[in-house]
C-alpha positions, -999 to +999 in steps of 0.1 A: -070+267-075-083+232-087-048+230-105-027+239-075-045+214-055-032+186-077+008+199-082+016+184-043+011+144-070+037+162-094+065+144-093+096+169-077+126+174-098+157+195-096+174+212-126+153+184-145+165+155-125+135+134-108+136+136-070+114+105-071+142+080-062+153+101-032+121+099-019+123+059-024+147+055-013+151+079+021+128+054+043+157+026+043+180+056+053+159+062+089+158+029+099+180+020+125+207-009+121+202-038+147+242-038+161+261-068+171+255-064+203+233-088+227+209-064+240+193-039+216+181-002+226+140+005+234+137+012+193+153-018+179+132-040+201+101-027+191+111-029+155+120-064+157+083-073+177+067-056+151+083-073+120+082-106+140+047-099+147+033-092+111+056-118+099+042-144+119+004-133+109+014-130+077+028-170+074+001-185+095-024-194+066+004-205+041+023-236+040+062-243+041+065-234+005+053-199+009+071-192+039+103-181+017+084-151+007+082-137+046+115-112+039+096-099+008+065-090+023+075-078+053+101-054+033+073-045+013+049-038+044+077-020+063+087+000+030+052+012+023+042+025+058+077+041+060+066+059+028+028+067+035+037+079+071+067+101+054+041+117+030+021+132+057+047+156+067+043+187+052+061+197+020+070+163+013+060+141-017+046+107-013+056+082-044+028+063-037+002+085-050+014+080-082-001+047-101+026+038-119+044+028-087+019+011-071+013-009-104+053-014-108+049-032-071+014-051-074+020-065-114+053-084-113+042-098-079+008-111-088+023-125-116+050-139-099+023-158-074+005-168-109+033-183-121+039-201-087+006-216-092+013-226-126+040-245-120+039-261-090+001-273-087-016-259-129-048-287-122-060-270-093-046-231-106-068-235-135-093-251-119-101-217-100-114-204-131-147-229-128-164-236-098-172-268-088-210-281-097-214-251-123-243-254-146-226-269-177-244-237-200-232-218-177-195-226-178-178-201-204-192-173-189-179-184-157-144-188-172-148-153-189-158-135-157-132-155-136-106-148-161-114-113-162-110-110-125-080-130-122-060-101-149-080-070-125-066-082-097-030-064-099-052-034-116-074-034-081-041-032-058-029-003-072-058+016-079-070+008-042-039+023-026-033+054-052-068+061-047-075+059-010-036+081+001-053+107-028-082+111-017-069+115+019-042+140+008-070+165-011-093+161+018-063+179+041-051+202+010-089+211+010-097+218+046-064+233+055-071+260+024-107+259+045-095+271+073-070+296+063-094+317+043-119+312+075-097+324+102-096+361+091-138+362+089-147+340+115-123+323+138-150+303+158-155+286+127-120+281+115-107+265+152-142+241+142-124+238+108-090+231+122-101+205+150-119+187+118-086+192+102-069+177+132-094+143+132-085+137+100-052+138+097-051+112+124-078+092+104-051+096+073-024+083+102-043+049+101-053+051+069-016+049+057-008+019+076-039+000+073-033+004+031-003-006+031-011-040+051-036-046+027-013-045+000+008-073+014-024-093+030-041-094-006-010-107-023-005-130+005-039-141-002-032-141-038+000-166-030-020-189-009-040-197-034-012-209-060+011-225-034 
């Protein structure tokens, strides 16, 4: 049962060819295309607020120069909720559950925002690594441990949103099995089961969005520092 639980993170595959890609890239398929004309339908509208909306959060702490990453990280916001959301239907696979993924998003892009740093401003990049009015004994340790968190931080975004859409997904896998073997012995307790059931799944509803803007609002902290 335990390894049953675990085969909905399996990748999918057909005749030996990885359904993975599909599943990436289906989400840009169900957006709608904004059309040339000068008024937009009820959906378009409230997919352009939204973006607007988020985009304009987004920006507000950073400065001109990190304003030409707004198209990324709104793509990336849009493309992750498009993908956690999709994953709660049932018999559907969601791509981010599996690390690699996640780390395939969050290491070139902290890297890219390190290298950003690097470049345009390296005094006060490195100078992140020591706090200002350290003890002077003090100040290697402080580089190590700043170091060390600087190189985790990549390592924390993907673990954070592998982890959390997991644990969410076994929680439901769990209490749906619940209630099934309940409602032949004692249906009182399986409708309990299944209103449970019902609560959380809408928890897991926020829970997909909410990870996947703070996935973008950590690198876009990450990019304020360096720009």
């Amino acid at each position: 049962m335990m390894v049953s639980f675990f085969d909905q993170f399996a990748s999918p595959s057909l005749l030996g060819i990885p359904l993975i890609a599909i599943a990436i890239a289906l989400p840009w398929i169900l957006f709608p295309t904004p059309p040339s004309r000068w008024i937009n339908n009820r959906l378009i509208t409230i997919q352009t607020w939204f973006i607007n909306r988020f985009t304009n959060q987004l920006m507000m702490p950073l400065n001109v120069g990190g304003h030409k990453w707004a198209l990324l990280l709104a793509s990336l916001m849009v493309f992750l909720i498009t993908i956690n959301m999709l994953g709660l239907l049932p018999y559907t696979f969601t791509p981010t559950t599996q690390l690699s993924l996640n780390m395939g998003f969050a290491v070139p892009l902290w890297l890219a925002t390190v290298i950003i740093g690097m470049r345009n401003q390296p005094t006060v990049a490195l100078g992140h690594l020591l706090p200002e009015g350290t003890p002077i004994p003090l100040i290697p340790v402080l580089i190590i441990i700043e170091t060390i968190s600087l190189f985790i931080r990549p390592l924390a975004l993907g673990v954070r949103l592998t982890a959390n859409l997991t644990a969410g997904h076994l929680l439901i896998q769990l209490i749906a099995t619940a209630v099934f073997v309940l409602l032949p012995m004692m249906p009182t307790v399986a409708i309990l089961t299944a209103t449970v059931l019902f609560l959380l799944t809408l928890l897991e509803v926020a829970v997909a969005m909410i990870q996947a803007y703070v996935f973008v609002l950590l690198l876009s902290l990450y990019l304020q520092e360096n720009v």
